[in-house]
C-alpha positions as CSV (number, residue, x, y, z in Angstrom):
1,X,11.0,7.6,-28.5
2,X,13.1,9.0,-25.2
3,X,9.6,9.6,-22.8
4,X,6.6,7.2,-22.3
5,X,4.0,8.1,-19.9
6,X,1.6,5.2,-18.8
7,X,0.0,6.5,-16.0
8,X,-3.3,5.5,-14.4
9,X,-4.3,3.0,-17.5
10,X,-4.9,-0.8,-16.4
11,X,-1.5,-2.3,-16.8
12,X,-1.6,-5.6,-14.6
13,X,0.9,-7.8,-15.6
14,X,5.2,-6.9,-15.9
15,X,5.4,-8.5,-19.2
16,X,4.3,-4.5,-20.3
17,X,7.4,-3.7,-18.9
18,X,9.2,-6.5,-20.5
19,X,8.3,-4.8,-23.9
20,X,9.9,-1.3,-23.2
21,X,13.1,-3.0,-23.9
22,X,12.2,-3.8,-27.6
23,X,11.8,-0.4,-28.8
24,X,14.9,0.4,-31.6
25,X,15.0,3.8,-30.0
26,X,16.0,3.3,-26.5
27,X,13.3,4.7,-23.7
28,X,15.0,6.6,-21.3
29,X,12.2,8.0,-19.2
30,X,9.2,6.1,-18.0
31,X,6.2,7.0,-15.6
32,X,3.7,4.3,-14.8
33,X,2.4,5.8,-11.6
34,X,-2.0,4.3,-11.2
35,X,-1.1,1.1,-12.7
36,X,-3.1,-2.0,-11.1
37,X,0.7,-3.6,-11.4
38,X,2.2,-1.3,-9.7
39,X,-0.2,-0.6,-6.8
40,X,-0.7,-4.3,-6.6
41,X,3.2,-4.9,-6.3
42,X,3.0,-2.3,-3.4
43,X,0.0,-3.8,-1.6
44,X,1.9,-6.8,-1.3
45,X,5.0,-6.3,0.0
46,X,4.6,-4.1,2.3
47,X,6.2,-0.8,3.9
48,X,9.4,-2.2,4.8
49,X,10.1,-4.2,2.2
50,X,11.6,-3.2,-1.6
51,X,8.2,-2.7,-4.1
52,X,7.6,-1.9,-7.3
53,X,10.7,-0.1,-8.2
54,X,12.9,-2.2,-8.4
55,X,11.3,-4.7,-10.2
56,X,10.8,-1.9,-12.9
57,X,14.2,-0.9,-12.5
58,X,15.3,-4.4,-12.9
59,X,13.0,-4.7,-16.1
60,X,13.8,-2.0,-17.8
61,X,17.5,-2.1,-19.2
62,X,18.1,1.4,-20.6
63,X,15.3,3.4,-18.7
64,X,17.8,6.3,-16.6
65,X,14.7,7.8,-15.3
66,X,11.9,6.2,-13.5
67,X,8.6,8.5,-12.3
68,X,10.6,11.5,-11.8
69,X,14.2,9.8,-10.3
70,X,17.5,9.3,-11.4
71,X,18.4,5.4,-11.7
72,X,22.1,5.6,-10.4
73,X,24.4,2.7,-11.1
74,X,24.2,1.3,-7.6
75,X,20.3,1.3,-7.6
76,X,20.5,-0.6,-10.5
77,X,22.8,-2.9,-9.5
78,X,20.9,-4.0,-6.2
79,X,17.3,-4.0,-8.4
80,X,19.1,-6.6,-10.7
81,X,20.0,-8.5,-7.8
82,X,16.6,-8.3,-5.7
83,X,15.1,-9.2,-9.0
84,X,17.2,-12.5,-10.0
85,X,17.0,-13.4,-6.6
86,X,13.1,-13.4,-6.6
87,X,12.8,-14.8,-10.1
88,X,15.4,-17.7,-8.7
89,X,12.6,-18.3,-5.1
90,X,10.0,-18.7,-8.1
91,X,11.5,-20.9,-10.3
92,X,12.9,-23.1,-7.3
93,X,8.9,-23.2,-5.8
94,X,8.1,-24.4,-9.3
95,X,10.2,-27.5,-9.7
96,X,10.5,-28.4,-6.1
């Protein structure tokens, strides 16, 4: 499988994300535009700040293409880093 399309279904939680990565053949396109996760992620954060994308980005080790656009190396880079840094904020809130 190189395309999955998950568009306006009910996925609420990123651990659907987490399970792209498991597929032998690697996923190179995704869409997931209408999901409760990823309108929720948006909702949240706000307009200035980074959204859902990245945390996809950051969840999704071999996608190259995410709703339509390109994931260039750079992108990807900072997404890994937003996203370590807010798992990091969580996991520190946790114990402390």
């Amino acid at each position: 499988m190189k395309y999955l399309s998950f568009e306006d279904n009910l996925v609420s939680d990123w651990k659907s994300f987490d399970q792209i990565n498991e597929f032998e053949s690697r996923v190179g396109q995704v869409r997931c535009k209408g999901n409760p996760i990823v309108t929720e992620a948006e909702d949240a954060q706000g307009p200035s700040t980074l959204r859902a994308r990245p945390q996809a980005v950051a969840r999704l080790e071999f996608v190259k293409k995410y709703n339509g656009s390109n994931i260039e190396a750079e992108e990807r880079k900072q997404c890994d880093m937003f996203y370590l840094k807010k798992a990091l904020e969580i996991y520190l809130k946790q114990i402390l």
